[in-house]
One Martini backbone bead per residue (centre of mass of N, CA, C, O) as a GRO file, in nm:
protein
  116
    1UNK     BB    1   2.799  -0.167   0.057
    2UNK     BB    2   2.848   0.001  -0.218
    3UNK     BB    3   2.608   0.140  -0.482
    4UNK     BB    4   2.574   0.189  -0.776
    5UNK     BB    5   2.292   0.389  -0.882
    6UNK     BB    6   2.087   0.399  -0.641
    7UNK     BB    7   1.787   0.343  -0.495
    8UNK     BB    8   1.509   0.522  -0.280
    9UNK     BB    9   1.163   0.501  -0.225
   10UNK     BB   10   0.892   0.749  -0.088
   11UNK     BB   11   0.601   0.682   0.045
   12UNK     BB   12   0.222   0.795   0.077
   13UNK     BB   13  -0.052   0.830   0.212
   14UNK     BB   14  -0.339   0.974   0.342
   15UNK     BB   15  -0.261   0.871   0.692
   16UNK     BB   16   0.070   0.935   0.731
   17UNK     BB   17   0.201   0.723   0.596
   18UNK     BB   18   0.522   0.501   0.536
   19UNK     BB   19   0.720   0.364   0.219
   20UNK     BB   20   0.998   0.171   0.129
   21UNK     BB   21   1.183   0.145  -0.173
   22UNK     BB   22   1.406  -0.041  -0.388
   23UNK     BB   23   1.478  -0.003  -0.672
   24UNK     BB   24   1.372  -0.283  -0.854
   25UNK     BB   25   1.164  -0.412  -0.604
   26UNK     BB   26   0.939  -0.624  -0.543
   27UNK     BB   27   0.910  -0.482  -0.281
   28UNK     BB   28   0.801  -0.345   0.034
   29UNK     BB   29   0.817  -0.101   0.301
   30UNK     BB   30   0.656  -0.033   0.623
   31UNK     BB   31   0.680   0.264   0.878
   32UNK     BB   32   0.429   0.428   0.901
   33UNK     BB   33   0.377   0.648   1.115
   34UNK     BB   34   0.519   0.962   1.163
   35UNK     BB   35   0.698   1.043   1.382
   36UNK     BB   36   0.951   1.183   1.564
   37UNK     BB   37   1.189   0.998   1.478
   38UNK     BB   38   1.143   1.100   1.194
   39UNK     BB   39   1.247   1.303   1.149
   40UNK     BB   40   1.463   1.374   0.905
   41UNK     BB   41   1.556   1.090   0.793
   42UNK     BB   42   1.555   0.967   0.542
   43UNK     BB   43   1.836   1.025   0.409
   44UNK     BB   44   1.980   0.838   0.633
   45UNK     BB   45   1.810   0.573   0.576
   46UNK     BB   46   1.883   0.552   0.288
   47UNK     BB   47   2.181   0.539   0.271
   48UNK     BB   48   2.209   0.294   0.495
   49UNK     BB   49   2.087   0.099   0.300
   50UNK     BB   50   2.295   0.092   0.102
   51UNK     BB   51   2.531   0.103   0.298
   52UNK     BB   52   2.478  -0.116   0.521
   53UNK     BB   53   2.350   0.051   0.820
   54UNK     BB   54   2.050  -0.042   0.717
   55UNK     BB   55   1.725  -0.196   0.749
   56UNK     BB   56   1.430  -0.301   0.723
   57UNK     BB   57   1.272  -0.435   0.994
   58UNK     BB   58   1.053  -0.676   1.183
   59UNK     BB   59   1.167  -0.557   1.445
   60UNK     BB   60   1.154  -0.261   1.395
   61UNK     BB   61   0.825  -0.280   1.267
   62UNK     BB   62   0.831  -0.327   1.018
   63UNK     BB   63   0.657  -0.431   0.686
   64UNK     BB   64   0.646  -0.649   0.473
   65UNK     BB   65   0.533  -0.597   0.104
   66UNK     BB   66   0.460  -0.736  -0.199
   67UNK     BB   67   0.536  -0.530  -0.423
   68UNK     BB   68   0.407  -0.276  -0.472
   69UNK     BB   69   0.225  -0.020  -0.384
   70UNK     BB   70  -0.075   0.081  -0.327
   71UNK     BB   71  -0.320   0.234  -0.414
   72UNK     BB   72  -0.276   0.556  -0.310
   73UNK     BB   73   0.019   0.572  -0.316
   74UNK     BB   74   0.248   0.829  -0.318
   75UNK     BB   75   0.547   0.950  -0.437
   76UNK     BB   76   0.754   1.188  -0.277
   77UNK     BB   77   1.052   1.042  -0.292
   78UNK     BB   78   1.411   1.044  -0.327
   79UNK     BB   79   1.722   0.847  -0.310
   80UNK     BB   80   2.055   0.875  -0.423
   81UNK     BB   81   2.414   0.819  -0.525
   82UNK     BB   82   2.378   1.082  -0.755
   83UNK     BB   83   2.153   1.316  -0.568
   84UNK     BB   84   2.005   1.232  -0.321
   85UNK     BB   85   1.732   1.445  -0.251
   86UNK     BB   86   1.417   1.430  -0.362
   87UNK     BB   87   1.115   1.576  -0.486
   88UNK     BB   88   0.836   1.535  -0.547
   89UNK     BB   89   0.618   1.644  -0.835
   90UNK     BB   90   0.340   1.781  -0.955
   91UNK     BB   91   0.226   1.915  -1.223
   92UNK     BB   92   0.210   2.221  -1.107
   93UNK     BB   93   0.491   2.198  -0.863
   94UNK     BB   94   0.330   2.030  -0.637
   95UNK     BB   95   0.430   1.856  -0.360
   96UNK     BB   96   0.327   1.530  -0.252
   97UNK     BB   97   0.375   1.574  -0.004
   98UNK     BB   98   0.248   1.578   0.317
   99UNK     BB   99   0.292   1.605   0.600
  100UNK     BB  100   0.439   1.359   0.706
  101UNK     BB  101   0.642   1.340   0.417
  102UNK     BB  102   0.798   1.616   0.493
  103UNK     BB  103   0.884   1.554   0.776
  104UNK     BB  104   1.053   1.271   0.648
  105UNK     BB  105   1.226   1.490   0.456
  106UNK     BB  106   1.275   1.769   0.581
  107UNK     BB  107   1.011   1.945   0.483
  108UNK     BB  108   0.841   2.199   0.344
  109UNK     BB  109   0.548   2.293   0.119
  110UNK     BB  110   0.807   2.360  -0.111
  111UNK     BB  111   1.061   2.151  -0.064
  112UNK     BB  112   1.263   2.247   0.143
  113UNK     BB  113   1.486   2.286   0.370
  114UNK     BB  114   1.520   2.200   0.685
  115UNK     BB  115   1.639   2.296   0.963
  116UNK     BB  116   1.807   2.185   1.264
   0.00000   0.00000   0.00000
């Protein structure tokens, strides 16, 4: 089932460890550090979330965990269905992400878009 103006935001610690929440949930799910298998999953992984083609889910190794992400983890991507994915950036307009969360964005550290 597809939802309007849904939203999937993805998170990185400092361990370079990742977390997806869907906007507005009260919970998120932890997915680890990014190995190679998700290199450039994120658009993928979140589109297949909206459109019911994929979640995460505790058979598949990720860990749901209630509330927000804790202190020191930062946003530091979204994927939306009004504008795909989002690469956040901080006061200076340098990317959030961190070596492992560009990785799983699929980005460099301009936060271009990686050819694959």
């Amino acid at each position: 089932m597809h939802e309007t103006q849904a939203t999937i935001n993805v998170f990185e610690d400092n361990a370079g460890q990742s977390y997806l929440q869907r906007e507005g949930a009260d919970h998120h799910w932890y997915l680890g550090v990014v190995e190679a298998d998700l290199h450039g999953r994120f658009a993928d992984d979140a589109q297949g979330w909206i459109e019911g083609d994929w979640e995460p889910n505790e058979a598949d190794g990720q860990e749901r965990y209630d509330g927000e992400p804790r202190d020191g983890v930062v946003r530091v991507g979204s994927w939306s269905t009004a504008g795909g994915v989002t690469v956040a950036r901080d006061g200076n307009d340098h990317i959030a992400a961190g070596a492992a969360g560009q990785l799983y964005l699929g980005v460099d550290e301009n936060g271009e878009r990686l050819s694959s």
